[in-house]
N, C-alpha and C positions, 0 to 999 in steps of 0.2 A: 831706340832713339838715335841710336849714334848713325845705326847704318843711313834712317833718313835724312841725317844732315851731312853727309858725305857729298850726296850729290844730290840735286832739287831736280825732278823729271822735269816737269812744264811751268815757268813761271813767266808768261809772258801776256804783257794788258793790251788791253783790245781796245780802243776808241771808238765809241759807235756813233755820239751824239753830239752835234757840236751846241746843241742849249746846255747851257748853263746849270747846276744843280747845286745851289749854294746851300750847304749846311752849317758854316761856319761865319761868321762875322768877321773873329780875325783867331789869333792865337791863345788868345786869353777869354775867348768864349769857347772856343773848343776846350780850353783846361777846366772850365767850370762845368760844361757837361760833362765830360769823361770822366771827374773826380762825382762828382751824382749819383755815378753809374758803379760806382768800384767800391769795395768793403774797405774801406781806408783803416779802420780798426785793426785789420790783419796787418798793413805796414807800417804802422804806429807802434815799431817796437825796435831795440838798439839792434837786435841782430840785421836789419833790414837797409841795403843799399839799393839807391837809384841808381842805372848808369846808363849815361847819354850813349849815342853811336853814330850821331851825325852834327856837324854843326849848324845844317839850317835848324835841326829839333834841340837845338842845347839848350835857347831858351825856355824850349816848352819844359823839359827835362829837370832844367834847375829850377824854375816856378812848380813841379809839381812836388820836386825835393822836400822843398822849404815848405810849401801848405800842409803836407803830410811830419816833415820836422826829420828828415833823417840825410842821412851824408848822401852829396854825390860824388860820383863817379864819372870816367868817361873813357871808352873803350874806340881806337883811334883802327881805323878800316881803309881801305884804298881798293876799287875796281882792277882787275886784270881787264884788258882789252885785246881784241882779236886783232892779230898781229897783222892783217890786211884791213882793218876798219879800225880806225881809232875813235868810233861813236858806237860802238859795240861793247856791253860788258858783258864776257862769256864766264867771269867769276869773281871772289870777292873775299879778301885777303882782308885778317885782322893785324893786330900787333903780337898778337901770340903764334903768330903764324899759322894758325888755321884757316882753312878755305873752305866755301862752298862753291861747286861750280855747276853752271847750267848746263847739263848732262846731249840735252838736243842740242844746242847751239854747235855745241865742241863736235861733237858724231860731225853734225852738215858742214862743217867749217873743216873737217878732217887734222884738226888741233891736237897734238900729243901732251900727253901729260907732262912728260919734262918738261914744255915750252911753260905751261899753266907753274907750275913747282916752281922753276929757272923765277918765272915773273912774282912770285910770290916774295922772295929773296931780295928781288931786286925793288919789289915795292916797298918794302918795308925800309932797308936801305938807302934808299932816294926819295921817298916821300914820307912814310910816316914816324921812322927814326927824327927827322929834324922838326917834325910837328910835336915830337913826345919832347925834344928838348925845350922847343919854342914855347911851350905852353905848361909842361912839366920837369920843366928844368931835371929832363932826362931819367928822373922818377919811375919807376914800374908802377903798372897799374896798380893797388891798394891791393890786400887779399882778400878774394870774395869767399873762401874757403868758410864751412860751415852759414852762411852768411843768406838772408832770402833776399834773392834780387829781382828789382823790380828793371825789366830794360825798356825805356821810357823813347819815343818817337815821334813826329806830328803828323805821323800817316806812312803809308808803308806802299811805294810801286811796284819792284818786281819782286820784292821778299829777298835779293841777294841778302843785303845789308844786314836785315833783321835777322838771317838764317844763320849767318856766318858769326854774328852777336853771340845769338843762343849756341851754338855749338861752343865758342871759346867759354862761355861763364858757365857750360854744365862741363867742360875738361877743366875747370878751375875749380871743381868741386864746391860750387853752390849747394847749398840744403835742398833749396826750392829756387825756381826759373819761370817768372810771369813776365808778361810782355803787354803794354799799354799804350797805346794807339788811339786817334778819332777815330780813322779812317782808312779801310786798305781793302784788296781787291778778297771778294766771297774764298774762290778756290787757294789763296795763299792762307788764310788765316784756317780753313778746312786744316792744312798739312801742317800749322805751327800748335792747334791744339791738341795735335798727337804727340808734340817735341815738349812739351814745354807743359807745365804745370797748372797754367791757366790763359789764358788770352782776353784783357779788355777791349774793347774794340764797339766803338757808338755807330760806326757805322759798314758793314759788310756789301759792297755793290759788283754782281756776276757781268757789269757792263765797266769795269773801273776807267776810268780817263787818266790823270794822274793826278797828286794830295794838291796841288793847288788850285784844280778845279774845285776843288770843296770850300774854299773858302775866299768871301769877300774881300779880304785884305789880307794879302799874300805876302809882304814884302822880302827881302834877302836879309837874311842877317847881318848884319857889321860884324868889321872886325872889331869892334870896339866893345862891341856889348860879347863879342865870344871870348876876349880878353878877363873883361869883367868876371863874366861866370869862373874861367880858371884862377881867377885870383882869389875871389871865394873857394872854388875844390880847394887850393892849396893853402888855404887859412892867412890870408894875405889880409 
């Protein structure tokens, strides 16, 4: 398990079609299907935490927390980017300092590993150290140790995110490591149910676009409603 989440070989989405393919209405219809689709029984128990990994998905994240009745969490991430393209993510850094990196990218981009390592350091440092304060009043993550986690998202585009997730909560010595999703590309969800303990996921498509083509009402998160949710995690 570990060696595949060292490095991801191919994770990269294809656009084929520019119609439309709405499966979603908005956010809170995608959590009503994907809870339909999921043995809820198995996480309806005190050992069992949710944890977020993006702020567009926090709300999805803390609404499925609460229908299911158990704590969340939220695991705080930052893209490395290719030090000639700043619309490039060649990898993808947690707060525990683990990465996953896009193994092609870096080869064709001729990128050394210390520059990927160097930016790992320097992300967490400049971006998600003052996000762990600003929201966790500087707080470590909770301990997921012994613990079955569920790592909850509104859809999943190149798998950095979700990959670099699962690797920190299986080095955090979770029990058990599930991943719950609408929607995310066929060949990334292929490689995460060999990582990981189970994978929900309503809808698997080998032509992906990206998570807001699936849904009718797509909107950005506030920062107000991402506030919200952390004042609940920290029992506010």
């Amino acid at each position: 398990m570990q060696n595949l989440l060292n490095t991801i070989p191919n994770i990269s989405n294809t656009a084929h079609s520019t119609r439309r393919k709405i499966l979603f209405e908005n956010r809170d219809d995608a959590l009503q299907k994907l809870l339909s689709n999921m043995p809820i029984s198995f996480f309806e128990r005190q050992d069992c935490i949710v944890v977020g990994i993006s702020f567009q998905g926090i709300y999805f994240a803390h609404c499925l927390a609460e229908t299911i009745k158990v704590p969340l969490a939220f695991l705080f991430t930052s893209p490395i980017l290719a030090p000639n393209n700043p619309e490039c993510e060649i990898a993808m850094a947690t707060e525990t300092h683990d990465v996953v990196i896009n193994q092609p990218l870096v080869r064709s981009f001729g990128i050394s590993l210390d520059y990927i390592y160097g930016e790992v350091q320097r992300q967490y440092e400049d971006k998600m150290l003052p996000l762990i304060y600003q929201y966790r009043k500087g707080n470590p993550l909770i301990s997921l140790k012994g613990k079955r986690v569920l790592i909850v998202d509104e859809g999943i585009n190149s798998g950095l995110t979700a990959f670099s997730a699962i690797k920190s909560v299986v080095a955090l010595q979770a029990k058990t490591v599930h991943f719950a999703c609408p929607v995310a590309p066929y060949d990334v969800v292929e490689i995460m149910e060999e990582v990981t303990d189970g994978i929900f996921c309503l809808y698997k498509s080998k032509n992906f676009v990206d998570i807001g083509y699936y849904y009718k009402d797509y909107p950005t998160i506030e920062a107000v409603t991402i506030e919200e949710v952390f004042k609940k995690i920290q029992g506010e």
